[in-house]
C-alpha positions as CSV (number, residue, x, y, z in Angstrom):
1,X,0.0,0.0,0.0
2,X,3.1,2.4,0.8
3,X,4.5,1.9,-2.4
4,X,1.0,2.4,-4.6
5,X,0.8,5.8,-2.3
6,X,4.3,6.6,-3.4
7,X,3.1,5.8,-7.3
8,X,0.2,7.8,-7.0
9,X,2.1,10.8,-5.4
10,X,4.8,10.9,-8.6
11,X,2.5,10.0,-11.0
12,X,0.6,13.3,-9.9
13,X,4.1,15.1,-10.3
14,X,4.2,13.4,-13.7
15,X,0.6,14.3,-14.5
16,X,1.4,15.7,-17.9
17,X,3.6,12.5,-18.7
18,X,1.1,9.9,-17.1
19,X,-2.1,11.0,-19.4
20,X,-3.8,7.5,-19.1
21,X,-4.2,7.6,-15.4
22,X,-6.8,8.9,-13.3
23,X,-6.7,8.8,-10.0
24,X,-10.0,8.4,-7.5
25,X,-8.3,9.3,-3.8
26,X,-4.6,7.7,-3.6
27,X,-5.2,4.8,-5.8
28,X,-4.9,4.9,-9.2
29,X,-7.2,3.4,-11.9
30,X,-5.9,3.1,-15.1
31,X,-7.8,2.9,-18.7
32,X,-7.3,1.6,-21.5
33,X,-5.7,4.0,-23.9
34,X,-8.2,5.2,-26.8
35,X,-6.6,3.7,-30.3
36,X,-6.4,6.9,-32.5
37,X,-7.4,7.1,-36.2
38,X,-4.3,8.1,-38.6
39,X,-4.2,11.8,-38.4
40,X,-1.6,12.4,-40.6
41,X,-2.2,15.1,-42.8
42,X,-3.3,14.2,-46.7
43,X,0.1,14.7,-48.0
44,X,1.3,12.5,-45.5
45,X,-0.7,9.7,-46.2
46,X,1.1,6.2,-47.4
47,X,1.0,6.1,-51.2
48,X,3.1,4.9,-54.6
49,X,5.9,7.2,-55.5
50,X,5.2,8.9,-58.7
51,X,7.6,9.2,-61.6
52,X,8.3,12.9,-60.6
53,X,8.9,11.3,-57.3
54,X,11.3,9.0,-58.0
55,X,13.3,11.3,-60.8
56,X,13.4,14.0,-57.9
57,X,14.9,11.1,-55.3
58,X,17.2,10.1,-57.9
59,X,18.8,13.6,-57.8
60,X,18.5,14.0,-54.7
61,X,20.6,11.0,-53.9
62,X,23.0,12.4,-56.7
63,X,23.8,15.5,-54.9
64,X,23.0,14.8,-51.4
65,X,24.5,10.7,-51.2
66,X,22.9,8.4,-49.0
67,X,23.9,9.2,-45.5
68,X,21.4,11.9,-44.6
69,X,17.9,10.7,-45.6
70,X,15.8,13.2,-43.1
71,X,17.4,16.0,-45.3
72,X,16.7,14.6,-48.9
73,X,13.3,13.5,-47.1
74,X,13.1,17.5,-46.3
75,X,13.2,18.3,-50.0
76,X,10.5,15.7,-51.1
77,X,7.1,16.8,-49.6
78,X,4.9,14.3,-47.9
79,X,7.8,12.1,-47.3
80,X,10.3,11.2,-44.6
81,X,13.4,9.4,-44.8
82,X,12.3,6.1,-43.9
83,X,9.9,6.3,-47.0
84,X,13.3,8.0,-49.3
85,X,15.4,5.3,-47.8
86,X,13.3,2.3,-48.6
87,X,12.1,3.7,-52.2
88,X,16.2,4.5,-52.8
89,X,17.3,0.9,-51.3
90,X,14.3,-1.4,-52.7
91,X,13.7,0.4,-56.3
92,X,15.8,2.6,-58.1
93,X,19.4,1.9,-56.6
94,X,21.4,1.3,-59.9
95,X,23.0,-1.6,-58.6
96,X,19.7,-3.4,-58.3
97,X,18.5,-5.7,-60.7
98,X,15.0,-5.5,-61.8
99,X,16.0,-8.1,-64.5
100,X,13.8,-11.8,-64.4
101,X,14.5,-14.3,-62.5
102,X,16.6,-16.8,-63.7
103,X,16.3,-20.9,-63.3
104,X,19.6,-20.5,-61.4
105,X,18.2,-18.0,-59.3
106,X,15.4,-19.5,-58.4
107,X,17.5,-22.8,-57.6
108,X,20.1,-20.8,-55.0
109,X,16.7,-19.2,-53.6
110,X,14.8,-22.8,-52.9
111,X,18.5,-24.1,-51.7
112,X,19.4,-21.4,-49.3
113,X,15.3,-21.0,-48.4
114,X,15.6,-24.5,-46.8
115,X,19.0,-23.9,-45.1
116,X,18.1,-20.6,-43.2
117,X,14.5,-20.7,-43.9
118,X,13.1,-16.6,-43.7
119,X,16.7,-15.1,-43.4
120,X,16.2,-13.0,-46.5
121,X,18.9,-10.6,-45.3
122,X,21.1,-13.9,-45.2
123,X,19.8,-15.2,-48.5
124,X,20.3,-12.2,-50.4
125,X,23.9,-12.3,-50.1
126,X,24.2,-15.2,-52.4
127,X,21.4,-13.4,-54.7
128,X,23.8,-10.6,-56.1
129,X,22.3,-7.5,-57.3
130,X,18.7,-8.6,-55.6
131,X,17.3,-7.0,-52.4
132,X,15.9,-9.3,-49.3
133,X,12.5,-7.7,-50.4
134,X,12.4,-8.9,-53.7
135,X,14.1,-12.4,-52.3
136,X,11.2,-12.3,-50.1
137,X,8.5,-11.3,-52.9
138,X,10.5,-14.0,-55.2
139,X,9.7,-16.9,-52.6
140,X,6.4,-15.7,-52.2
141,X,5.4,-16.0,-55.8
142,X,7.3,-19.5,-56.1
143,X,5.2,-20.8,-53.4
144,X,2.1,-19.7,-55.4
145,X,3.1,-21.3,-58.7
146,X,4.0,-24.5,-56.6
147,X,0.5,-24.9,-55.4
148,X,-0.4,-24.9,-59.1
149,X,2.6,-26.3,-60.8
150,X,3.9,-29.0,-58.5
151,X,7.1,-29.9,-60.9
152,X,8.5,-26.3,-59.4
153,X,9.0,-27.4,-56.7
154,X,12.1,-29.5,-56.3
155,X,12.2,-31.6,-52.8
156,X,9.5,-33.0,-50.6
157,X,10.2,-30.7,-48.1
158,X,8.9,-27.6,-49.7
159,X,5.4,-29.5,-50.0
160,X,3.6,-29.4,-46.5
161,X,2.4,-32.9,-45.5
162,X,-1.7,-32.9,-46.1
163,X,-3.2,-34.2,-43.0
164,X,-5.8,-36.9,-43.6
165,X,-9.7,-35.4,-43.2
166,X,-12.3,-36.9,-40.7
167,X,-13.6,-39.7,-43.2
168,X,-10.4,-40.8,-44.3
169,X,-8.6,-41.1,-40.9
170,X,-8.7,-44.8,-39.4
171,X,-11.1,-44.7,-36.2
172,X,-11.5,-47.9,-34.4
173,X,-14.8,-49.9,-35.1
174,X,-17.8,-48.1,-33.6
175,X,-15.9,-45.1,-32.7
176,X,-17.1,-42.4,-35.3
């Protein structure tokens, strides 16, 4: 009880930090904090990056480099650096490739898939010129076409065992 006084006394001291608790007396009652709608403003709000946007980022990055994204994010409106960043890293770095996937590729990707299993970052590194998103978005769609194409699929281990339905599954006599 000392100690919950003690709360209730900082936590009045803290009022402006401590928003979701009200007190009644000494003892505190807390709520359940109130989940906000996105209130970011309209320019703010997630969407594609346009061809202006990208040719802008690209010259951006060409006078600016890559080690300050808040400031190039400062000269694109609507954006912040995360958003520069990941457009920059994911899309229109020169050094990635935006080329189809080869057979080959796809092999080292189904190979290194069932040796680290979701480590994209990990897989990349033997995916030159590819980006652990587009490893990711790679496996994604292989998974797909193996559902309808089995032959893609190389090994039995990339095939999840079916398990057997209700009629099929041996009950004992009289049991079902």
């Amino acid at each position: 009880m000392h100690n919950l006084i003690k709360f209730a006394g900082l936590a009045l001291l803290l009022g402006c930090i401590c928003q979701n608790v009200v007190f009644a007396g000494e003892l505190p009652r807390f709520e359940q904090p109130v989940q906000q709608a996105d209130v970011r403003q309209p320019e703010q709000q997630k969407r594609k990056f346009t061809p202006d946007e990208d040719a802008k980022l690209c010259v951006l990055v060409a006078q600016l480099g890559i080690d300050d994204w808040t400031l190039i994010a400062q000269n694109m409106p609507g954006r912040n650096g995360k958003q520069c960043r990941a457009r920059w890293v994911n899309g229109l770095a020169p050094e990635v490739s935006h080329a189809e996937w080869t057979p080959e590729e796809d092999n080292t990707l189904r190979q290194r898939h069932r040796q680290l299993g979701n480590q994209w970052a990990k897989i990349v590194l033997f995916l030159p010129r590819r980006t652990a998103v587009s490893v990711k978005n790679r496996w994604q769609t292989l998974l797909r076409k193996g559902m309808k194409q089995p032959q893609l699929m190389d090994s039995p281990q990339d095939v999840r065992p079916r398990l057997p339905s209700i009629d099929t599954f041996p009950f004992p006599a009289g049991n079902r």
